[in-house]
C-alpha positions as CSV (number, residue, x, y, z in Angstrom):
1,X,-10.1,-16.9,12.3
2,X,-6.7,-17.8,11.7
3,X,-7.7,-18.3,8.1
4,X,-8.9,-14.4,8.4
5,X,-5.3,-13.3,9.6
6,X,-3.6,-14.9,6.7
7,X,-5.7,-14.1,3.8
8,X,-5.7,-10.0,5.8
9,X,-1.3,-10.8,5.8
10,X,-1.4,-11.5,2.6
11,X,-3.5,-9.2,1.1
12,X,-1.7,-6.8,2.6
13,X,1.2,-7.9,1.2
14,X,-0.3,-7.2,-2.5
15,X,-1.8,-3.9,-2.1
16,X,1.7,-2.5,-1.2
17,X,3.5,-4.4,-3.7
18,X,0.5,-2.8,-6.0
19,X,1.1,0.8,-4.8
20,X,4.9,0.2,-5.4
21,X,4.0,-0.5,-9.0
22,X,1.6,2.3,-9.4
23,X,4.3,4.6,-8.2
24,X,7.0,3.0,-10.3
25,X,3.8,3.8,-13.8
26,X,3.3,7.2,-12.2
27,X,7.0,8.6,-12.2
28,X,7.5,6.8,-15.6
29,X,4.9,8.6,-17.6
30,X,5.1,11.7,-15.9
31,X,8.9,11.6,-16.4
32,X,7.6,11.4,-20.6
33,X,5.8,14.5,-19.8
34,X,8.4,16.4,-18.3
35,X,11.2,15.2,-20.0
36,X,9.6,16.2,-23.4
37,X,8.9,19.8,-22.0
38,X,12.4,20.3,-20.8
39,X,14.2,19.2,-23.9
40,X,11.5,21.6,-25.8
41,X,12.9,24.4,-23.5
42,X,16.1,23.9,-23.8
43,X,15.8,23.8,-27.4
44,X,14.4,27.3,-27.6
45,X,16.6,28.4,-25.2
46,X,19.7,27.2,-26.4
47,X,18.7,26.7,-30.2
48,X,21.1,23.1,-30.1
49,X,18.8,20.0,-30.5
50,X,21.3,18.2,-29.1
51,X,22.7,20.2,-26.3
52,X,18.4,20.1,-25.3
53,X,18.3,15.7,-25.6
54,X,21.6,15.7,-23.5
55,X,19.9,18.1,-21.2
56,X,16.4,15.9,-21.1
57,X,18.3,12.5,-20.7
58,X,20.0,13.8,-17.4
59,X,16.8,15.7,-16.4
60,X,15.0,12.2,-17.2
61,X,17.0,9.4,-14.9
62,X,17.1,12.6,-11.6
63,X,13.4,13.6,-11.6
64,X,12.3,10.1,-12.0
65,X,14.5,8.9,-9.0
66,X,13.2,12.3,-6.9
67,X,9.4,11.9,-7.9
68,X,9.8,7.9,-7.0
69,X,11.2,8.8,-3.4
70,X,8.9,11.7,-3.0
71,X,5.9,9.2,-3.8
72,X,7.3,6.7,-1.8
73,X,7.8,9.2,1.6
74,X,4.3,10.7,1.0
75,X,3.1,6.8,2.0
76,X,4.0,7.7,5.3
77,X,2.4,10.8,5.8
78,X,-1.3,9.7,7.2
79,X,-2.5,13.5,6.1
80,X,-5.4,12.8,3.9
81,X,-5.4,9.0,3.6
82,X,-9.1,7.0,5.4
83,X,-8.0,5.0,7.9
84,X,-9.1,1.7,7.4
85,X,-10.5,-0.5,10.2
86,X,-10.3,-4.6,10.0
87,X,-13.6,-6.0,12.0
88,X,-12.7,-9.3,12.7
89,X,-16.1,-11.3,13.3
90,X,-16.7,-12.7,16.9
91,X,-19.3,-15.8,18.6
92,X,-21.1,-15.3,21.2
């Protein structure tokens, strides 16, 4: 039993660390995503490759800090997420 709570502490433990990670991955590549449609846009807005890259690189390090919080709040929000119940085994 006691054996039970540590392993269920500790894998606990690594399935948040893992969602961290997987949220850290998730703004990264969609930051690729976005980033390279932004500095396309701004490109064909402004018609200055380099005014669009200057544009993308700040667009780049913001969204990527937004979209981290963003994911990171939403783990609090219990809308649409299973509940998960620990049965913990018992002698009678």
């Amino acid at each position: 039993m006691i054996a039970d709570r540590i392993y269920d502490q500790i894998s606990n433990q690594r399935q948040s660390r893992s969602k961290i990670k997987r949220s850290v991955a998730k703004s990264i590549t969609w930051r690729i995503i976005g980033t390279l449609d932004t500095v396309l846009i701004s490109w064909i807005v402004t018609g200055q490759m380099i005014l669009a890259i200057s544009i993308g690189s700040i667009e780049l390090v913001t969204k990527m800090m937004l979209y981290f919080l963003h994911e990171r709040v939403w783990e609090y929000i219990p809308w649409g997420q299973k509940i998960m119940y620990h049965h913990t085994k018992t002698s009678l």
